[in-house]
TIMAR-98204 format. One line per field, with one value per residue (C-alpha): residue in three letters; residue number from 1; x, y, z. Coordinates in nm, 3 decimals, decimal comma. Example, Ala and Ser with C-alpha at 12.3 -4.5 7.8 and 13.67 -1.06 7.14 Angstrom:
! TIMAR-98204
r <- (ALA SER)
k <- (1 2)
x <- (1,230 1,367)
y <- (-0,450 -0,106)
z <- (0,780 0,714)
END
This chain:
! TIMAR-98204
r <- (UNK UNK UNK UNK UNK UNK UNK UNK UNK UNK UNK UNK UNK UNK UNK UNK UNK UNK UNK UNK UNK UNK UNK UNK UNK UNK UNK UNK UNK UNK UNK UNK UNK UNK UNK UNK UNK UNK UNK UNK UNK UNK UNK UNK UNK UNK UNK UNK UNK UNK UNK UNK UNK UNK UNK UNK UNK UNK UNK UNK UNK UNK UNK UNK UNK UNK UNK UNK UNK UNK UNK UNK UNK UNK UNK UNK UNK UNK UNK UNK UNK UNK UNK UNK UNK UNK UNK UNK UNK UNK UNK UNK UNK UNK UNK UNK UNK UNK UNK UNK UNK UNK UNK UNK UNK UNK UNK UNK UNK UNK UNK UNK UNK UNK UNK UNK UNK UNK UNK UNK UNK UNK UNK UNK UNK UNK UNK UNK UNK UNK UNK UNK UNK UNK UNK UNK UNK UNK UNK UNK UNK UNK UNK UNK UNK UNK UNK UNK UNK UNK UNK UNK UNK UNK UNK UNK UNK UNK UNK UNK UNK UNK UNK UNK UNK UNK UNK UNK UNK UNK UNK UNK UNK UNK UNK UNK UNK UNK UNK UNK UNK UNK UNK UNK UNK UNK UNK UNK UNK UNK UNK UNK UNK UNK UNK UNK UNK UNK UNK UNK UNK UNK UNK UNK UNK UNK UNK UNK UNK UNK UNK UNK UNK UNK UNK UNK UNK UNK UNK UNK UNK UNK UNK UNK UNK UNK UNK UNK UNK UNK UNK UNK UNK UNK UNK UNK UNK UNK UNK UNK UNK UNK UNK UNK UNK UNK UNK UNK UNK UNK UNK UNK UNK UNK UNK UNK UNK UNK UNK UNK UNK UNK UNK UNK UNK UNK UNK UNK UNK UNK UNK UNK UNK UNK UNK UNK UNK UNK UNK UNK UNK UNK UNK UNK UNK UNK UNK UNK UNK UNK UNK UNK UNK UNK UNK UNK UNK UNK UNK UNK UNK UNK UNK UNK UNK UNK UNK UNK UNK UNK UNK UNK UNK UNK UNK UNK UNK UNK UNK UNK UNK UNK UNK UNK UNK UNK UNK UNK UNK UNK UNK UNK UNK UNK UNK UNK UNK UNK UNK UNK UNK UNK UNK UNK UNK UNK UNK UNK UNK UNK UNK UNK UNK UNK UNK UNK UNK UNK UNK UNK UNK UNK UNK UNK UNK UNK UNK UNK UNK UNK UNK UNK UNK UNK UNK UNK UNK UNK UNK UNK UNK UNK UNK UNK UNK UNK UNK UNK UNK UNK UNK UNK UNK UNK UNK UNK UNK UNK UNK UNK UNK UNK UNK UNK UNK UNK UNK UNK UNK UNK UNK UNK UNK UNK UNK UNK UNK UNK UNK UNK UNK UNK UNK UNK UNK UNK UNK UNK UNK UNK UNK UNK UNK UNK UNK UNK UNK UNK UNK UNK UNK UNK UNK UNK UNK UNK UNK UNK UNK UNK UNK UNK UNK UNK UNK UNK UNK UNK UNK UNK UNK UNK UNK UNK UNK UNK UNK UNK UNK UNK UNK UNK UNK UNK UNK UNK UNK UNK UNK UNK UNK UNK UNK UNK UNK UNK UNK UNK UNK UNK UNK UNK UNK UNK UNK UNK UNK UNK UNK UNK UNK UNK UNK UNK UNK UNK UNK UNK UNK UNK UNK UNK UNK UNK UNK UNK UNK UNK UNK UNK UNK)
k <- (1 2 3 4 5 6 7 8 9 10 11 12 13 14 15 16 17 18 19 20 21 22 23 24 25 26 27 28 29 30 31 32 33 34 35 36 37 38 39 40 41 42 43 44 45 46 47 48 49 50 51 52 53 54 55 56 57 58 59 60 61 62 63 64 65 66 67 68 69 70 71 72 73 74 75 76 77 78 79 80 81 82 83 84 85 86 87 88 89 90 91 92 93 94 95 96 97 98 99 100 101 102 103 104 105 106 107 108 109 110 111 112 113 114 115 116 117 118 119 120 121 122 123 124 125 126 127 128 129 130 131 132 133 134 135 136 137 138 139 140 141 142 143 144 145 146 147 148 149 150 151 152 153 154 155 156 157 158 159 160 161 162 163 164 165 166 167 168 169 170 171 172 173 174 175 176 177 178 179 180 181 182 183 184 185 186 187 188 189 190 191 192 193 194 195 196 197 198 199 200 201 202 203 204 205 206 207 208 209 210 211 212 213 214 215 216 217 218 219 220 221 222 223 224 225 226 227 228 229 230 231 232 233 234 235 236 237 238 239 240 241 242 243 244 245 246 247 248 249 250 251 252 253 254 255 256 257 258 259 260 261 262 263 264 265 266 267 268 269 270 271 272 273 274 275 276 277 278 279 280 281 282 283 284 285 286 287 288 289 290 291 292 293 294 295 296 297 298 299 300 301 302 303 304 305 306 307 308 309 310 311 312 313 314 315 316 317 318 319 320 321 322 323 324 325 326 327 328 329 330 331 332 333 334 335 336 337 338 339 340 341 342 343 344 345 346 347 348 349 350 351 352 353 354 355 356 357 358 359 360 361 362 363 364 365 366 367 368 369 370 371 372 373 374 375 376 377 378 379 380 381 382 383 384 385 386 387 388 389 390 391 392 393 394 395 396 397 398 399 400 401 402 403 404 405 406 407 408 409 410 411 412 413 414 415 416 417 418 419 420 421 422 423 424 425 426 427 428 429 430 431 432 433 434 435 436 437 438 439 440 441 442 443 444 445 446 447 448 449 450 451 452 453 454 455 456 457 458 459 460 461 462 463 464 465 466 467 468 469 470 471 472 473 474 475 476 477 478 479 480 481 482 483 484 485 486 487 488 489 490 491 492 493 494 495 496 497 498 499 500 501 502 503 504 505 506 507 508 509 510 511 512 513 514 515 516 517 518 519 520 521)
x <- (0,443 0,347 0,602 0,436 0,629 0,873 1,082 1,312 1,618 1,587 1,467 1,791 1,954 1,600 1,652 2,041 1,992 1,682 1,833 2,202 1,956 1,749 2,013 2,198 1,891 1,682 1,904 1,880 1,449 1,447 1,579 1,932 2,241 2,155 2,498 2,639 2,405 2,579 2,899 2,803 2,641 2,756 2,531 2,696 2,537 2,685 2,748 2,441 2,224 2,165 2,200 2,321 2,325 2,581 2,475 2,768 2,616 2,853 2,669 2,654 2,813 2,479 2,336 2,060 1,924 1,611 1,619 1,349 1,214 0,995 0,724 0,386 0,095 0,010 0,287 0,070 -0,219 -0,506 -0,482 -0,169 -0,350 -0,128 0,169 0,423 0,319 0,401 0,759 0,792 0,716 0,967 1,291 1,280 1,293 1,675 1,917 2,116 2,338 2,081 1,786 1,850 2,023 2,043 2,018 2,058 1,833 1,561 1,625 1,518 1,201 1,094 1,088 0,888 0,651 0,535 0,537 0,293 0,152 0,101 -0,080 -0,288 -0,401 -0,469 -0,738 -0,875 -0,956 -1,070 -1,412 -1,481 -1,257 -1,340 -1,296 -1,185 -0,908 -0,872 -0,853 -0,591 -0,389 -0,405 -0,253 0,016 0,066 0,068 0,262 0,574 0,502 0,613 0,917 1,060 0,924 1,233 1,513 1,388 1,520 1,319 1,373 1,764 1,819 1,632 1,809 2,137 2,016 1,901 2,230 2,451 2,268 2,079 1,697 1,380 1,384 1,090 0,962 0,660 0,446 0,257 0,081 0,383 0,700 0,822 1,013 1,288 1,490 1,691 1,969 2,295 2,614 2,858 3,121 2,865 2,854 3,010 2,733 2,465 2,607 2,663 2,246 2,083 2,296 2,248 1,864 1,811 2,069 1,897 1,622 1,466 1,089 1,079 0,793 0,572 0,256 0,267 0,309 0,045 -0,167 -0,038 -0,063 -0,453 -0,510 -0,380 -0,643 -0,907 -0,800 -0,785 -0,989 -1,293 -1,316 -1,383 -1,612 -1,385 -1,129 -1,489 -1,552 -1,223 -1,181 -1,551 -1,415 -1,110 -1,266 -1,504 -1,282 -1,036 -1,160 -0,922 -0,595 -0,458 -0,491 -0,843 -0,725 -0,612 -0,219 -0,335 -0,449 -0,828 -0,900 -0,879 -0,563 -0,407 -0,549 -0,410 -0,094 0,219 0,601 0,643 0,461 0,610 0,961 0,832 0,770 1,081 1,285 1,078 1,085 1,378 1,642 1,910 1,836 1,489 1,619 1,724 1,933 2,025 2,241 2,220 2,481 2,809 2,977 3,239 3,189 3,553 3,544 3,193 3,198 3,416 3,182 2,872 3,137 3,249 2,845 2,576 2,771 2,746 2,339 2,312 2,185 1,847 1,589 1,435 1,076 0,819 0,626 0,280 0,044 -0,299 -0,432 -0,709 -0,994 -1,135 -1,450 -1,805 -1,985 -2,049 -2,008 -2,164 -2,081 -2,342 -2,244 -2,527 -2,363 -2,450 -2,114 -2,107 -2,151 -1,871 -1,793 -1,554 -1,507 -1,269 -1,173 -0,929 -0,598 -0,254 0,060 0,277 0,516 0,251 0,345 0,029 0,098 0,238 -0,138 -0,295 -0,072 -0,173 -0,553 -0,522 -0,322 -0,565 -0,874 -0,714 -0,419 -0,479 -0,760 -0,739 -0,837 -1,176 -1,260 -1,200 -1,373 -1,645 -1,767 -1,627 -1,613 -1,859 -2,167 -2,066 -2,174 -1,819 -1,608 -1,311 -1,254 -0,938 -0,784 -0,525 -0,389 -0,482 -0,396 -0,083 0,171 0,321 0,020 -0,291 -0,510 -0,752 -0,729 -0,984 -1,173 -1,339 -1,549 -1,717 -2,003 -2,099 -2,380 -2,742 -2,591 -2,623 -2,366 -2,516 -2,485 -2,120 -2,116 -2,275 -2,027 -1,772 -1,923 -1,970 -1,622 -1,477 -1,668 -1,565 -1,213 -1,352 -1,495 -1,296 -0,912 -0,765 -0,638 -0,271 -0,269 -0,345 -0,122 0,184 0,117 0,092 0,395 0,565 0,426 0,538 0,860 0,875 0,701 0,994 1,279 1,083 1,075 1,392 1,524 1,663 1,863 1,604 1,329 1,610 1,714 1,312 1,251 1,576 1,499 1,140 1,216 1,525 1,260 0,985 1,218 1,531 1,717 1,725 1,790 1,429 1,355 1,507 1,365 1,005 1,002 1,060 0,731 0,542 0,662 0,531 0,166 -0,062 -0,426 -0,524 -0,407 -0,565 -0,906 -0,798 -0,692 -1,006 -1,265 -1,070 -1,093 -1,384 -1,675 -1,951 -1,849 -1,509 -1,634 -1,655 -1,865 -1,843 -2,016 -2,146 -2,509 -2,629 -2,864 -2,957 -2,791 -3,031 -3,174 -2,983 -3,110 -3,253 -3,135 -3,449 -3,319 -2,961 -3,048 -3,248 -2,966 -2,787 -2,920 -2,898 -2,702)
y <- (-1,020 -1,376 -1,628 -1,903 -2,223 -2,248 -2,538 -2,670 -2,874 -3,038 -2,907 -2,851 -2,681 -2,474 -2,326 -2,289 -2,088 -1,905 -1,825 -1,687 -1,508 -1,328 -1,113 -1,096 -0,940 -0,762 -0,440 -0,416 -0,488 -0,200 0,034 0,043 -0,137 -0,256 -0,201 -0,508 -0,731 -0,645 -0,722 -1,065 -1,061 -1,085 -1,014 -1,185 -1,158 -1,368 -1,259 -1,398 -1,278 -1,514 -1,328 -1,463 -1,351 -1,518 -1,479 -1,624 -1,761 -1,960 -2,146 -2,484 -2,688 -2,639 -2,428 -2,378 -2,211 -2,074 -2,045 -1,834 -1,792 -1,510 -1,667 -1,802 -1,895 -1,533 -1,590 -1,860 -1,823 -1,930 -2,299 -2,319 -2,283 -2,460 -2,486 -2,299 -2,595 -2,831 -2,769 -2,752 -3,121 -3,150 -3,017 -3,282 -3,526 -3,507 -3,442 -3,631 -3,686 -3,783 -4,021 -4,233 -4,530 -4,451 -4,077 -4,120 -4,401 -4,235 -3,865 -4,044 -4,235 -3,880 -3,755 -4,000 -4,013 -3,625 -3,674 -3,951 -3,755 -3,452 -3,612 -3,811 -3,437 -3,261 -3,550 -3,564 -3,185 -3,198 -3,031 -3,342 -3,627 -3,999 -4,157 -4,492 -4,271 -4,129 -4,468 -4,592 -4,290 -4,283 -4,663 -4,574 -4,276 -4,561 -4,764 -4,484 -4,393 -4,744 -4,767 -4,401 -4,511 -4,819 -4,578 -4,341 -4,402 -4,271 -4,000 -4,001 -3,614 -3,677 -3,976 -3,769 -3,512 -3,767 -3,941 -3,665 -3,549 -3,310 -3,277 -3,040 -3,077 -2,918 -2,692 -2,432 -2,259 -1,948 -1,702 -1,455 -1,649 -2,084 -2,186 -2,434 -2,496 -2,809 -2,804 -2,974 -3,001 -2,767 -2,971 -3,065 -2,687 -2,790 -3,099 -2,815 -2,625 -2,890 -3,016 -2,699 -2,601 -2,905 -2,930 -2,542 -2,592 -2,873 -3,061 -3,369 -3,409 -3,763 -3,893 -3,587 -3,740 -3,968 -3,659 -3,451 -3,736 -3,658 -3,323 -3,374 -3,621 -3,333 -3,099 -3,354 -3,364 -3,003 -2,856 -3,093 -3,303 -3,004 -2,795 -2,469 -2,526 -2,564 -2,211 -2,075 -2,100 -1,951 -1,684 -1,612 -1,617 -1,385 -1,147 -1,095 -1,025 -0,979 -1,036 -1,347 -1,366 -1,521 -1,839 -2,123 -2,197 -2,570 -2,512 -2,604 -2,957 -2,914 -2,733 -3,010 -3,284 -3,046 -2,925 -3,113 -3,109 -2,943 -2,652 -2,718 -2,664 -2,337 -2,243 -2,329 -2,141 -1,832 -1,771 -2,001 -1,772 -1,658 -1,287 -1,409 -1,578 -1,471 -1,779 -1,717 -1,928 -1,909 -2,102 -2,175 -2,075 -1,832 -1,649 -1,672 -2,025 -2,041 -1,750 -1,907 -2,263 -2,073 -1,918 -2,283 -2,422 -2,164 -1,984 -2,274 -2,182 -1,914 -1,600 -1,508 -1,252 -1,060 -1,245 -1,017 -0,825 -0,852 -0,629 -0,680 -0,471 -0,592 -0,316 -0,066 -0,247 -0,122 -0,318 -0,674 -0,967 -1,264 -1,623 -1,876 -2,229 -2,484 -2,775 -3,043 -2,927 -2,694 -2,275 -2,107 -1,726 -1,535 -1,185 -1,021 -0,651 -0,535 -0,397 -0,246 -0,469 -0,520 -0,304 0,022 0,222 0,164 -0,202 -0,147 -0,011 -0,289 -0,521 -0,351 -0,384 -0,744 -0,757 -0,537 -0,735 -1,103 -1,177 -1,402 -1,390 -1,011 -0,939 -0,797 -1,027 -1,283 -1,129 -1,014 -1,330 -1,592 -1,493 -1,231 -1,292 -1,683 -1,680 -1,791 -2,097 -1,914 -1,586 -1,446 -1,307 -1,363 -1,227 -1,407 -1,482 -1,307 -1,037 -0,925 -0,748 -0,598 -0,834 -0,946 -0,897 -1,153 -1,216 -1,580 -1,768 -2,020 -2,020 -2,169 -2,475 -2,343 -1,990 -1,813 -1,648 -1,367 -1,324 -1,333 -1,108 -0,842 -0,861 -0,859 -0,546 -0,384 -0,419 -0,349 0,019 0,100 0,104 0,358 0,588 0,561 0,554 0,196 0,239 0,328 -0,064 -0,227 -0,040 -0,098 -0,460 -0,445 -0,303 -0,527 -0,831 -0,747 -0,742 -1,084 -1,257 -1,164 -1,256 -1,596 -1,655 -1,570 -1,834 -2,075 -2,073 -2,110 -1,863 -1,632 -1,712 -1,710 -1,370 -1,255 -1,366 -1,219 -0,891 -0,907 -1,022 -0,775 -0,481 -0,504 -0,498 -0,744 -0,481 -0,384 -0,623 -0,473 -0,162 -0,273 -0,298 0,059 0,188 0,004 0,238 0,524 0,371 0,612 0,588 0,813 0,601 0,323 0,504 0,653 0,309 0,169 0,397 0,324 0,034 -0,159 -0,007 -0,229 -0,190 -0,353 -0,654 -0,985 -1,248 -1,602 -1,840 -2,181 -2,261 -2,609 -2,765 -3,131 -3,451 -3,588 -3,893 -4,178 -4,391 -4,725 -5,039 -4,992 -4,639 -4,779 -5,010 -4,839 -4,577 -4,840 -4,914 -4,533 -4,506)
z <- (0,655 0,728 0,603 0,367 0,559 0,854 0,939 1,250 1,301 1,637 1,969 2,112 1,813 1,805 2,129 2,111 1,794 1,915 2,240 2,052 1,794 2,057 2,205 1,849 1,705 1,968 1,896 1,524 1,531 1,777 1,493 1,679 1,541 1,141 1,071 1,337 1,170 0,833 0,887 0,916 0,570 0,255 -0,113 -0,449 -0,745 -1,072 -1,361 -1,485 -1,238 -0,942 -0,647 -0,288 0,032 0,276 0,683 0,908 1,196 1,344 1,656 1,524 1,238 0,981 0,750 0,562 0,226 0,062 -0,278 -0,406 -0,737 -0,846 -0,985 -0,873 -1,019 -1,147 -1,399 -1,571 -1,888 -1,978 -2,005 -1,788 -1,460 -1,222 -1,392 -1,163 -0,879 -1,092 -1,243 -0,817 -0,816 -1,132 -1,000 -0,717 -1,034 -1,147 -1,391 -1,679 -1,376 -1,117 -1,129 -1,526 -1,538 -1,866 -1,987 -2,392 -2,389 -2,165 -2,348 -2,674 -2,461 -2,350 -2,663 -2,847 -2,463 -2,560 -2,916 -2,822 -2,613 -2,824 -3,056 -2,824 -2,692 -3,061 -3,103 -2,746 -2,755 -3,118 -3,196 -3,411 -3,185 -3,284 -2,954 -3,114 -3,240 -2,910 -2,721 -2,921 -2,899 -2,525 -2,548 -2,765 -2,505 -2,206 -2,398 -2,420 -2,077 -1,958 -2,174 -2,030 -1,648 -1,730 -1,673 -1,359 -1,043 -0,800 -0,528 -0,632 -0,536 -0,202 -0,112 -0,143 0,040 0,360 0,286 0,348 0,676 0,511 0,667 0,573 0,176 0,094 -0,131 -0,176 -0,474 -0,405 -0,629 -0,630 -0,546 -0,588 -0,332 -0,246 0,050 0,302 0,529 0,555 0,791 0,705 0,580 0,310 0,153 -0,210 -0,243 -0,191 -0,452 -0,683 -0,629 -0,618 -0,914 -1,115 -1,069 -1,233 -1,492 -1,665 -1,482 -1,646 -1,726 -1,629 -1,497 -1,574 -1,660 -1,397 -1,127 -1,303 -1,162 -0,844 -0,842 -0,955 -0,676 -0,454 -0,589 -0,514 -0,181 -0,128 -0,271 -0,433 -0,121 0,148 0,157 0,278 -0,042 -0,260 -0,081 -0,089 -0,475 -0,552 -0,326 -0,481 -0,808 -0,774 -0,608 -0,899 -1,239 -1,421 -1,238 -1,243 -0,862 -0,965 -1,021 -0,790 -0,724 -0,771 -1,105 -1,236 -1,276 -1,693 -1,751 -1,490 -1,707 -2,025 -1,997 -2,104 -2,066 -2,328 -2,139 -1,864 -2,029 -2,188 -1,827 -1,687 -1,997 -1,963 -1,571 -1,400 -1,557 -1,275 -1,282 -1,176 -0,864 -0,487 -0,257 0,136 0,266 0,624 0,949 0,962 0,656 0,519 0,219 0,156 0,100 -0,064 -0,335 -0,515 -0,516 -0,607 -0,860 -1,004 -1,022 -1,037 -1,223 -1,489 -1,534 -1,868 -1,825 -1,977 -2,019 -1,717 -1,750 -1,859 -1,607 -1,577 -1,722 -1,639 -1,291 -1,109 -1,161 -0,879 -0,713 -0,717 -0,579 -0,306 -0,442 -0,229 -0,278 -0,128 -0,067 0,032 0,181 0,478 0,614 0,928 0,844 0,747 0,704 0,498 0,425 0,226 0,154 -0,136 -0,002 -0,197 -0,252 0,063 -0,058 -0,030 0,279 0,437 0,458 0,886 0,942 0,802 1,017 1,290 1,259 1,144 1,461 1,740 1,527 1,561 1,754 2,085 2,317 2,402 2,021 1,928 1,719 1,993 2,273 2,075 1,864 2,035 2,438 2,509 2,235 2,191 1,834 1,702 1,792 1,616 1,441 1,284 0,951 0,723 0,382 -0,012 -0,173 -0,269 -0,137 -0,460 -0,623 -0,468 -0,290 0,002 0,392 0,483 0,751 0,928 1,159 1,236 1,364 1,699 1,683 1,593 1,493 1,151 0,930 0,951 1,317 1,297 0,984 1,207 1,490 1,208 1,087 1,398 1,529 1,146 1,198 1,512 1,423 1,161 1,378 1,750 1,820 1,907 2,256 2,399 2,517 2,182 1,981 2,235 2,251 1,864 1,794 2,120 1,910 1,536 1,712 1,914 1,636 1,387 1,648 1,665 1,291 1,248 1,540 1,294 0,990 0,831 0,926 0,829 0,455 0,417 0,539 0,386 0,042 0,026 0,119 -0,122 -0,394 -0,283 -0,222 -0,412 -0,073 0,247 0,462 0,452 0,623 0,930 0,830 0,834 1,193 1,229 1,053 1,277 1,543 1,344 1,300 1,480 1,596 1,304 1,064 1,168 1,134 0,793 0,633 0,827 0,678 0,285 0,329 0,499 0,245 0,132 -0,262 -0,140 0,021 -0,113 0,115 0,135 0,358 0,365 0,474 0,568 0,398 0,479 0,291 -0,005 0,144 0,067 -0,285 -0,230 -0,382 -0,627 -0,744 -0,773 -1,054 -1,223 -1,250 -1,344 -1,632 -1,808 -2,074)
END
């Protein structure tokens, strides 16, 4: 599996940690000594629900954590689009503790802000709105938005964090999982608890209009502004019907505008309860000494109901589905072929095509489009836009200067059925399985890497261990598998296609045709 983000801590402490963690783990990936590794790991789970799992790595005076929560954007509803990314931006916010000069007087200022708000919104999205009504709604809104901005201070929990050492506070939202994570000296264990504690067990709204603005500039950015995030999301759509899958992590442009704290709090209630949450806490630490301080604070947090799964299942395909995007921008290509969850057991076989198709310069995708026909300038795959659920292997390029999409999409095809009908070679599938290996000793060089992996294969699984497990299947990955999966798979009435054709840029108006559009109502 490819990990979402990845973070370091210095150069030196990088290569002291990868260096210790190379010969600590090079045994247990090759299938040999799983039990060494756990002695050094410890999994606590409070009463109400929160799990932890404790890795003592003793080879510098740090740690680090990764708490992840399981749920993403497929959580959401209608309406709610984009609502998991943004109670991410709100537990950076505060507490009653952290980030109010004043909590009772800004409590009562929030609650009169969204009562403002509120009713701003029922007349705004009235079938029969007065927009002199509307206006002077949206002032009284501003108006209440200003007095509860008075008691914020900003970026309290991060200045702690910098304050005490602590570097990489970050965080992540993806369509199955929500993601937090930093790292701190070791003497500084109890403040960790005592933060990532006190943000879950009763984070403060403020400022949550004023973010949703920021989160909305973000989708401009990232998705209105370039062409490839305009492509993306037509792609995406169109390849889930009915799963929520179809819909961007970012949220549509409306349901950003729409949504308030008080569905943002729903949110929060409904999915951030402990049972519903993994933490790793990776460096030098002692789980003697720290049970009993994720004991005395998380422990604090009420349990509450296992959130409820979700029900709807994406629908067998039956036929292509193309997506045309006519834009002055460069060509574009994507491809995309439905695949099971990453938990199926053919999951090691499609790492290893995605691997023998697209890894390095000796790939086929490589030395096909971009070295030996030089139609491509780049070529590779990746998987979307989840993990958790069924979803898309998809394949890219870009097409060199003066070359058409569809002269990549036939090399794409062409190498796509050849691993159909003729065995991969000896070579590839040695330097496949030789790679799956290296790449997770890599990831898992830093604190880090490893609470990340460990907590998604504790969410995905039920159990860290497979994690060390996984490597293992890709030694049993055999040629005929590949062709099996292969021929499944890469069918016409599972593709979805994507590309981007140039078209030229309207002629610019002139200052005649300016103001006369001026002048429109």
């Amino acid at each position: 599996m490819k990990s979402i983000h990845s973070r370091c801590f210095g150069l030196l402490l990088r290569l002291t940690l990868s260096t210790f963690f190379f010969f600590t783990l090079l045994p247990i990936v090759s299938g040999q000594d799983l039990a060494s590794f756990e002695k050094r790991v410890t999994r606590h789970t409070l009463k109400n629900g929160w799990t932890f799992i404790i890795v003592e790595r003793p080879v510098a005076p740090v740690f680090a954590f990764m708490t992840r929560v399981n749920v993403g954007s497929a959580q959401e509803g209608t309406g709610m689009t984009g609502l998991a990314h943004m109670f991410e931006h709100m537990a950076f916010k505060g507490t009653p503790r952290l980030g109010t000069t004043d909590y009772e007087a800004e409590k009562k200022a929030l609650v009169e802000l969204e009562a403002a708000y509120q009713t701003y919104q029922r007349e705004r999205l009235s079938a029969k709105a007065d927009p002199a009504r509307v206006k002077e709604l949206f002032a009284a809104f501003k108006a209440k938005q200003k007095d509860a901005a008075q008691y914020v201070v900003k970026n309290a929990f991060g200045d702690i964090v910098e304050r005490e050492g602590g570097v990489a506070l970050n965080a992540f939202t993806g369509a199955d999982v929500t993601g937090y994570f930093f790292a701190l000296p070791s003497n500084k264990v109890e403040l960790f608890c005592y933060l990532e504690s006190e943000r879950f067990l009763h984070p403060v709204f403020r400022s949550f209009y004023e973010e949703r603005d920021v989160v909305m500039e973000e989708r401009r950015l990232r998705t209105e502004s370039r062409p490839n995030g305009r492509l993306y999301e037509q792609f995406i759509s169109t390849a889930f019907m009915a799963h929520p899958y179809h819909h961007p992590v970012i949220g549509y442009a409306s349901d950003i505008q729409s949504y308030t704290m008080t569905d943002a709090e729903e949110f929060y209630r409904t999915y951030y309860v402990p049972s519903n949450m993994v933490t790793a806490i990776v460096g030098d630490v002692h789980p003697q000494t720290l049970i009993p301080l994720l004991e005395k604070y998380f422990g604090r947090i009420p349990a509450g109901p296992q959130p409820p799964p979700l029900r709807t299942v994406e629908p067998p395909t039956t036929a292509e589905k193309i997506v045309i995007l006519k834009d002055p921008s460069q060509p574009y290509y994507l491809e995309g072929y439905h695949k099971p969850a990453v938990t199926h057991p053919d999951q090691p076989v499609y790492e290893a095509i995605d691997d023998i198709l697209t890894n390095g310069r000796t790939s086929r995708f490589y030395r096909s489009l971009v070295q030996n026909k030089k139609i491509a300038v780049t070529a590779g795959a990746y998987f979307a836009p989840g993990e958790k659920y069924p979803h898309l292997w998809v394949a890219y390029a870009v097409p060199a200067k003066g070359v058409a999409n569809q002269a990549v999409q036939a090399a794409i095809h062409e190498e796509l059925d050849r691993l159909k009908t003729e065995d991969v070679s000896d070579e590839e599938l040695a330097k496949f399985r030789t790679r799956a290996k290296a790449g997770l000793i890599r990831s898992l060089g830093s604190n880090l890497g490893l609470a990340m992996y460990l907590t998604d294969y504790q969410t995905l699984f039920g159990d860290w261990r497979e994690l060390f497990r996984y490597i293992e299947r890709f030694e049993k990955v055999t040629k005929a598998d590949i062709r099996r999966v292969a021929a499944k798979t890469f069918q016409p009435s599972n593709r979805i296609v994507a590309m981007i054709e140039t078209e030229s840029a309207p002629p610019p108006k002139t200052q005649i045709q300016t103001e006369a559009g001026a002048n429109q109502p």
